[in-house]
N, C-alpha and C positions, 0 to 999 in steps of 0.2 A: 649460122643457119644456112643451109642451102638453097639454090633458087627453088627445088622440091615444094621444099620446106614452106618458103616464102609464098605461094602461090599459092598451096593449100589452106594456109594460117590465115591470111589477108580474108577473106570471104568469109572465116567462121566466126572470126572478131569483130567482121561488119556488122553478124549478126547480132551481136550485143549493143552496138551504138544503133542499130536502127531500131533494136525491140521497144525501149523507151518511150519515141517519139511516135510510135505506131501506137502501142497501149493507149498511151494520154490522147492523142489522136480520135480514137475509134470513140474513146471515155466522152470528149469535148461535144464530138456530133452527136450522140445519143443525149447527151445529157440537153441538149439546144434541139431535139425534135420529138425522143419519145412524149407524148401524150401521158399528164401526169406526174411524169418523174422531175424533183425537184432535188438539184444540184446539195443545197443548202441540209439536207434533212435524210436524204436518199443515199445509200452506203452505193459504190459503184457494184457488188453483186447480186443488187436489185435488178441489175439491167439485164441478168440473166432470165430472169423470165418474160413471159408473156409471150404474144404472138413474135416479134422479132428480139428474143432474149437471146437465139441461140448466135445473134451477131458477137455480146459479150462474150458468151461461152467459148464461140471459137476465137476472140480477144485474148482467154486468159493461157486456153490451150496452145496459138502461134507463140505469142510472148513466149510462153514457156520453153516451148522446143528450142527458137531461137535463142533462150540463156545457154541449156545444154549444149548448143553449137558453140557457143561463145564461151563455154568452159574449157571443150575441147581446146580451142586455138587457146586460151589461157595456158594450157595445160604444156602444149606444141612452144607455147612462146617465152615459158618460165624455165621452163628445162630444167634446172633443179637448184637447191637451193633451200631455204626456211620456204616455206610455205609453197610450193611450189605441186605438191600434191593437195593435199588438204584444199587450199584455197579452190582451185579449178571444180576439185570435190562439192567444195560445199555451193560454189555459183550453180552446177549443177543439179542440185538440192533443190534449190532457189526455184532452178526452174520446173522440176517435177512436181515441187508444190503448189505450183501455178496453174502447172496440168491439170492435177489434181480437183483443185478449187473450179477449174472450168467443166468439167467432167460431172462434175458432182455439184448441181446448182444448191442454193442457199432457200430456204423458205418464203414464201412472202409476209410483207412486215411495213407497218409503217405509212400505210394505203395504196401500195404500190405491189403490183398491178391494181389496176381497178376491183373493187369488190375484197381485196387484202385488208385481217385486221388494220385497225388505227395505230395500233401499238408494237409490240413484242409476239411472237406465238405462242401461243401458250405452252406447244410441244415443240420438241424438234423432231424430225425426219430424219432417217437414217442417212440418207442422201445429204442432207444440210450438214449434219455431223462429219461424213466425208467431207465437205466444201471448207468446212470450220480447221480438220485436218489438214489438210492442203496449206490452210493459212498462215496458220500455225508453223507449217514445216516452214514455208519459204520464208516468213519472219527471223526464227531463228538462224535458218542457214544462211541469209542475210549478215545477220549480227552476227554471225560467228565470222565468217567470211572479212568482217571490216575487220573484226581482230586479231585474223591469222596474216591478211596484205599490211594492216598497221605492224606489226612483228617482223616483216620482210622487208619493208620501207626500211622502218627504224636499222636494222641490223646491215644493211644498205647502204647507210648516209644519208639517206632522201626524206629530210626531217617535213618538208613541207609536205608529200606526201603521207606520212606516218599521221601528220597531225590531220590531213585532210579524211582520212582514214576514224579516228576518232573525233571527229566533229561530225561526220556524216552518220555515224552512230549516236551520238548524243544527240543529235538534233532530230531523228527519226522517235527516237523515244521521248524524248520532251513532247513533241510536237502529236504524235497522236496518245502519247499517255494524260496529258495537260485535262484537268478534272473542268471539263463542260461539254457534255452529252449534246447540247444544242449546236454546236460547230464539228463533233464527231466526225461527221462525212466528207466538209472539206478539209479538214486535217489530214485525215487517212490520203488523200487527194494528193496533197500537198507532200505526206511523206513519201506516197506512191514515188510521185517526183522524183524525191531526194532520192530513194534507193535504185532506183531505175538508172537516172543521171551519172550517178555514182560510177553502178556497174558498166555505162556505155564509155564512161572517161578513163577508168580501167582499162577497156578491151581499145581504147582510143591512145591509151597512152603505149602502150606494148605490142601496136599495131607496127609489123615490120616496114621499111621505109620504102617505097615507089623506087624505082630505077630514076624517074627523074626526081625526086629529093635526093638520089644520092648523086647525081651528076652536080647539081646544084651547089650541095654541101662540098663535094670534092672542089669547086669550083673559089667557093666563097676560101677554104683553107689555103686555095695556091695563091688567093690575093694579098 
């Protein structure tokens, strides 16, 4: 890789290890100030409406963009190989499905906003239906995404990775498919995590190395 190379890569990869931390972030403080909204019971696309919904909204829209960036440098840092399209592809998937979902808010439900049924909607909104889309997409391009980087690990040699690759998919699906509607929203929460975490250790791991890690390492090698 060139130093070009390297300097361009470096900043679009950041953007995936910081999307994560920023999501759950923006999630944490709303969930501990909006009026109302309860962690336990409240899906985090509830936080999209009301008077300060449109904080979430532009939550799911940053995150997003920043996967897309963080595809790219994927893309820049794979060069080629099994998966090495597809994968960048599909992170970028990820992240347009997140766009999407922010763009297009979700119904109210649940008593949240204030004066929102108790329950379910009895309809959906065209606009919810987008939101629902969006989710949908980034789910799967998610899961497809562990199984095209597990395929690339494995074919690699890099068994701890391939396998970390297929735990973070199994664990994503256990964890928000697990049959109890009453924990639903910290589940979802919780997988958020996993897939977020996942893809920042990804764009962390194939993050090209600082000029002082490589003085460093040449140094530790001459010992």
């Amino acid at each position: 890789m060139s130093n070009h190379a390297t300097a361009s890569t470096t900043p679009l990869l950041t953007s995936g290890i910081v999307a994560g931390p920023l999501f759950l972030g923006v999630w944490l403080v709303q969930a501990l100030t909006r009026d109302g909204f309860d962690p336990r019971r409240h899906p985090i696309s509830l936080l999209s409406l009301g008077d300060w919904g449109w904080i979430q909204s532009a939550s799911f829209v940053v995150t997003g963009v920043l996967f897309v960036l963080a595809a790219i440098g994927l893309r820049r840092a794979l060069h080629v190989g099994r998966g090495a399209t597809w994968g960048p592809r599909l992170v970028a998937s990820f992240g347009l499905g997140l766009v999407l979902a922010g763009v297009f808010v979700t119904d109210p439900g649940a008593g949240f906003p204030a004066g929102a049924p108790a329950g379910a909607p009895q309809q959906h909104s065209w606009h919810a239906m987008l939101h629902d889309v969006g989710f949908i997409v980034a789910q799967l391009s998610w899961l497809a995404a562990c199984f095209v980087f597990r395929s690339r690990f494995a074919a690699g040699g890099r068994r701890g990775w391939a396998s970390a690759c297929l735990a973070a998919a199994v664990g994503v699906i256990a964890i928000a498919g697990w049959p109890d509607m009453e924990s639903l929203s910290v589940r979802l929460v919780i997988a958020s995590a996993i897939q977020l975490g996942f893809l920042g250790a990804l764009a962390a791991l194939l993050m090209p190395p600082s000029k002082a890690w490589i003085r460093v390492r040449h140094s530790v090698l001459q010992v």
